[in-house]
N, C-alpha and C positions, 0 to 999 in steps of 0.2 A: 601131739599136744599143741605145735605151734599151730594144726589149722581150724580147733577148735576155739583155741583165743582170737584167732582174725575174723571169724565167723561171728563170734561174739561181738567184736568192735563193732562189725561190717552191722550189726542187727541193731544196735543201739545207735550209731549215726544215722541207719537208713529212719530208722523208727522215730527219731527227733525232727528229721527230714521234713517227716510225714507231717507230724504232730504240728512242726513250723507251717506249712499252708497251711493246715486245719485252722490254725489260729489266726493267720492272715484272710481266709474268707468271713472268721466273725469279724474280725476289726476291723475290715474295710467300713464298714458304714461307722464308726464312730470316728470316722474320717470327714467323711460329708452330711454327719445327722450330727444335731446338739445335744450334748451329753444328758442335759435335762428331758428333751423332747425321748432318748430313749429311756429314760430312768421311767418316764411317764407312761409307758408303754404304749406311745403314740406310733402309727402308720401312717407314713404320708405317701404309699405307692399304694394302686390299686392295679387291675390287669392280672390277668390268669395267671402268669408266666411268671410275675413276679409275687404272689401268692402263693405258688407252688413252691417256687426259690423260697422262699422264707417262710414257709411251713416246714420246710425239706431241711433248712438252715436250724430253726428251732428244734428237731428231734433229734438230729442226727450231728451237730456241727455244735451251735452254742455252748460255751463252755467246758465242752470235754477234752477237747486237743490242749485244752491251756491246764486242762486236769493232768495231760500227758504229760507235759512238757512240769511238771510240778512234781511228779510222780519220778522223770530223770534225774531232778535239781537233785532229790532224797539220795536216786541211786548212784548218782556221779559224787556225792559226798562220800559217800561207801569207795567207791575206788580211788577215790584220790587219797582216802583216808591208808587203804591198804598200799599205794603206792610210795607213800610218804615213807611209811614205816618200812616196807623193803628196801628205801633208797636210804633209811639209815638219819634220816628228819625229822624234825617237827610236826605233825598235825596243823597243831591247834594256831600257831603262830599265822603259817602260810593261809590256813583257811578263816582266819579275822581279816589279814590283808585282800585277801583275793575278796572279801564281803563289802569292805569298805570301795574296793573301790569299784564295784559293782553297782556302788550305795550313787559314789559319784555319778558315776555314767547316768543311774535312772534318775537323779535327778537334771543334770544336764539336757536327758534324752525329755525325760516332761517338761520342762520351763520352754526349753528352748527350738522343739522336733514337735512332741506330741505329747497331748496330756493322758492319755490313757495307756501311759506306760507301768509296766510291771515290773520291770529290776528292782527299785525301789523296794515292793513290796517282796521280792524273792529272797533280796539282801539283808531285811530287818528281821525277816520268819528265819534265816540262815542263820544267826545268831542264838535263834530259839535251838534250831536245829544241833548247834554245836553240842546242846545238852544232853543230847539221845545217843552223842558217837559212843559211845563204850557200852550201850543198852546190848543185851542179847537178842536176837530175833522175835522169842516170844514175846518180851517187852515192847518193843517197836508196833509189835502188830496190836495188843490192847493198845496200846497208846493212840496210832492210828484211827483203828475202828472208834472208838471215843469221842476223840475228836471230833469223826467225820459226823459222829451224830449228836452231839453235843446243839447245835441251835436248833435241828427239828423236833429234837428232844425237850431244849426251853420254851419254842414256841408254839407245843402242843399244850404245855403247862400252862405257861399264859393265857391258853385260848378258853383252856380247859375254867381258868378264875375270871377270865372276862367275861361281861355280862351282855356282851356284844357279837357272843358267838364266833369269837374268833375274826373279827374282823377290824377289828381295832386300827389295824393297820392302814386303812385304805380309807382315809380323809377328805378324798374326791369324788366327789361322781367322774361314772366315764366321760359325761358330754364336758366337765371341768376339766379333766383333763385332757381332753382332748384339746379343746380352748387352749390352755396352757403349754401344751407340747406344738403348738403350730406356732404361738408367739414365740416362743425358746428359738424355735427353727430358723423365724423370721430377723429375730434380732443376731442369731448366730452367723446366719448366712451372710448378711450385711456388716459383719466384722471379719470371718474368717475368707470370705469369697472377693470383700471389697474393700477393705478395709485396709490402716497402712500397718506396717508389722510391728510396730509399735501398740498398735492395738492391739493386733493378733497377740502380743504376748502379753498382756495386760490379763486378756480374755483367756490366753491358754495357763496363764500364772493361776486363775480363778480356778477354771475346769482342773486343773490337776491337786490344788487341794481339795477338790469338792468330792472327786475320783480319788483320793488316797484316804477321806472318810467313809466313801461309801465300799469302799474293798473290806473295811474291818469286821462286816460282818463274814466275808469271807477266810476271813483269815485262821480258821478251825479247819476250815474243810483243807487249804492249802497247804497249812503246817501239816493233818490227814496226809496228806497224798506224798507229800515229804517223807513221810515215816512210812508209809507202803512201798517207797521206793529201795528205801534204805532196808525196810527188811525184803523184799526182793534179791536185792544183791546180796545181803548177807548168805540168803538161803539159798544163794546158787540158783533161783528159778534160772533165769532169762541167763545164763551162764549155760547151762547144761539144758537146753528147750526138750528134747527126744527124752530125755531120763525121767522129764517132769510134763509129761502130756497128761499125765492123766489127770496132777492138777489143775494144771492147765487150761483143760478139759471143762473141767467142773466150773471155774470161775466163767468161762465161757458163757456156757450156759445158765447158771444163775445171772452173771452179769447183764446178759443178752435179754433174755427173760422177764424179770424183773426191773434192770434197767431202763429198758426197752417201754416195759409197760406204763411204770412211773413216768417218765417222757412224754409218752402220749395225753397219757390225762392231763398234766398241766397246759400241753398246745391245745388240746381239743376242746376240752372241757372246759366251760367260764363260768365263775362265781365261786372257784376254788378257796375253802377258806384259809388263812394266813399259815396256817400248819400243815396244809395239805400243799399247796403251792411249797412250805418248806421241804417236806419230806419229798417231792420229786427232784426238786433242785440239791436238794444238801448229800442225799442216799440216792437217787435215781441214776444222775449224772455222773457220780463215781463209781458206781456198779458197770456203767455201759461203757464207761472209758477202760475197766479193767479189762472187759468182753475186748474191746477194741486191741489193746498191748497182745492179749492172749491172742486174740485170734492174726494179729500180726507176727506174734512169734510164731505161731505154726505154719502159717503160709509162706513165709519165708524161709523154712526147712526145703520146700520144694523147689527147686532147682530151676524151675522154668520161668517160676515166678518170681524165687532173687534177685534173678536177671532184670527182671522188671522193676521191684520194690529199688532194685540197689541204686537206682537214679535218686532217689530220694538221699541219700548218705553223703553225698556233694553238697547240697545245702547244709545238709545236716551235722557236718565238719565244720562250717565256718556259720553257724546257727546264729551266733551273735553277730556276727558283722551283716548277715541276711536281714535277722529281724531291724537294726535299728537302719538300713537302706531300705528297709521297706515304709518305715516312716519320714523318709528322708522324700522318697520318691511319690508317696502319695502327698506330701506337705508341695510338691511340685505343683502336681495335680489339681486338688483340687483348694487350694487357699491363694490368694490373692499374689502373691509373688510368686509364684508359678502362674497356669492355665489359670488358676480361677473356678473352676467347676463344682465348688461346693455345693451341693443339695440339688445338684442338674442329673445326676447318674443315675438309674433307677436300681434297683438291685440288679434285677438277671443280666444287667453290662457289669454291673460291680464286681459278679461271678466272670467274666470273661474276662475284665481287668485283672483282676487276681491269675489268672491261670496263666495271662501274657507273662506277668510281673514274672511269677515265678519260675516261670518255664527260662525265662532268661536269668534268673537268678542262679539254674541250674548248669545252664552254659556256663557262666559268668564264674560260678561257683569251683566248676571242670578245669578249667582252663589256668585259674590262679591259683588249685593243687597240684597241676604239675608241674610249676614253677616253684614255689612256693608252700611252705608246708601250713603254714598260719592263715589266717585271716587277715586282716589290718588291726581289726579293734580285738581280736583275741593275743596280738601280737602287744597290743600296749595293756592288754589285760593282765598278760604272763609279766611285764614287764612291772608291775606294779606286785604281781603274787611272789615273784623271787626276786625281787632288789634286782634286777640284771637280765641279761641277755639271756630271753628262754629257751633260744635257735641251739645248739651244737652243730658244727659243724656235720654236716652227713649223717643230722640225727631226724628223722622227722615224727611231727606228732599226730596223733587223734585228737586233732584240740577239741573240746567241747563244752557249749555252754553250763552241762550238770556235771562236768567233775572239775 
């Protein structure tokens, strides 16, 4: 029994790990590109290498690992919830506090680090969440599925009573915006790259309310993936992976499938009308990230290749102290009180930045778990979740951002 639960741990750190770079190669460019220039769907790299990168980045990478990492929030509330009650505790108490101050940090982490922060958003939808602990499985999963398709579901309806074909939405010509996303850039770069940090935060005070309206149409699909997580853990999948292949299995391949397909057509295809552009993003994206979880819990059944994946579970133990030093160290990089390199990096270096950062984050990650059983910011996390010292003497944890 005990090494089927360490194997479980080992799969769920390793797997956050993962999910954590995943997230880290999209958000490096909302580091060095204007939040407006990418709202706009502006390109400002041309070159093979870096067309290929960001073709490669849109099907396979955009939005899905942060689908991941949404889908553990769900399922680490499931454990913390069952842990609470075998320790003979509270719930509901310890997980308002642990929300709040969650709440604090992502706003902290946007004002002050980065405006395209997500706590914030993880912390306010937790709250929703608290309302589904006592749901049964089968509840979570309607509720889920609903959700996830709830906006491409509105905005077939609307397309369907607009007299504009579904296009309602797209106010610009391309050559406008394109206009538009190269000014955003011009004027961002000259704040964020050169600018004194009194501006920079002027500017990043802006970007992060702008960024915390434009997440809310997200916010179905996220609270979605919440409750896929949570009935995950309920039902034992990613507990018992070998019992449950053969569902496993199946989502796989519908995910992959399906997923996969819808993905495509949104990159490839242009003129996509407003419904159709929804339905790959809202349904395409969480189908392929499921295929993604599935096909990471089977492969890491195999022995040779745990050995491998399980590097990923060192970041993935101190996931919150990784993610906000990664906006710590890009804010080095490329904004004016560091290096200065905003809007000089082209993608396919942004991808090799990324791999340095994290590749040392995994040393970095190694070395302060065998001292040390916390993170830093998970260590004043706990500190805020239980009034007090979270360490026990000779007691160490699995800390983690989703429980």
């Amino acid at each position: 029994m005990a090494t089927v639960q360490h194997q479980r741990i080992t799969l769920i750190d390793s797997l956050r790990g993962f999910a954590l770079f995943g997230i880290f190669l999209a958000n490096i460019s909302f580091f060095t590109t204007s939040l407006q220039t990418i709202s706009f769907g502006v390109e400002l790299w041309s070159g093979r290498y870096n067309e290929i990168f960001l073709l490669f980045r849109g099907i396979v990478i955009d939005g899905k690992f942060m689908l991941i990492f949404s889908f553990l929030f769900g399922f680490g509330m499931v454990l913390l919830q069952e842990s609470s009650l075998a320790k003979g505790r509270k719930f509901t108490p310890i997980y308002i506090r642990r929300l709040i101050a969650l709440l604090l940090f992502g706003v902290i982490h946007g004002i002050f680090i980065w405006y395209g922060d997500i706590l914030t958003h993880y912390a306010i939808l937790g709250f929703l969440l608290l309302l589904f602990q006592r749901c049964k499985p089968k509840t979570l999963l309607i509720w889920s599925l609903s959700l996830l398709l709830i906006v491409p579901v509105l905005l077939t309806g609307a397309s369907l009573i607009s007299s504009t074909g579904g296009n309602a939405f797209e106010p610009f010509s391309k050559a406008d915006a394109h206009q538009m996303g190269v000014y955003f850039q011009e004027r961002d770069a000259a704040i964020y790259g050169e600018g004194t940090y009194q501006q920079i935060i002027v500017q990043r005070l802006n970007d992060y309310i702008s960024s915390l309206f434009n997440m809310l149409v997200f916010y179905p699909q996220i609270l979605g993936m919440f409750l896929m997580g949570a009935y995950f853990c309920k039902r034992r999948i990613l507990h018992e992976v070998r019992e449950n292949r053969r569902i496993i299995m199946r989502l796989i391949i519908l995910g992959s499938s399906a997923g996969l397909a819808l993905q495509l057509i949104m990159v490839l295809i242009e003129g996509l009308p407003s419904w159709g552009e929804a339905l790959a993003l809202f349904v395409g994206a969480p189908m392929l990230t499921l295929a993604y979880i599935g096909i990471f819990a089977l492969v890491y059944q195999k022995r040779a290749w745990q050995n491998v994946l399980h590097i990923f579970s060192y970041p993935g133990k101190m996931a919150f102290t990784n993610y906000l030093l990664q906006s710590i160290l890009c804010g080095l990089i490329f904004y004016s009180y560091g290096l200065g390199w905003y809007g000089t990096i082209e993608p396919i270096w942004q991808m090799l930045l990324v791999i340095i950062i994290f590749a040392l984050q995994i040393v970095f990650s190694k070395i302060w778990l065998k001292r040390l059983p916390l993170g830093p910011f998970e260590y004043i996390w706990r500190l805020f979740t239980y009034w007090g010292n979270p360490v026990k003497k000779g007691q160490r944890f699995n800390n983690q951002l989703t429980k």
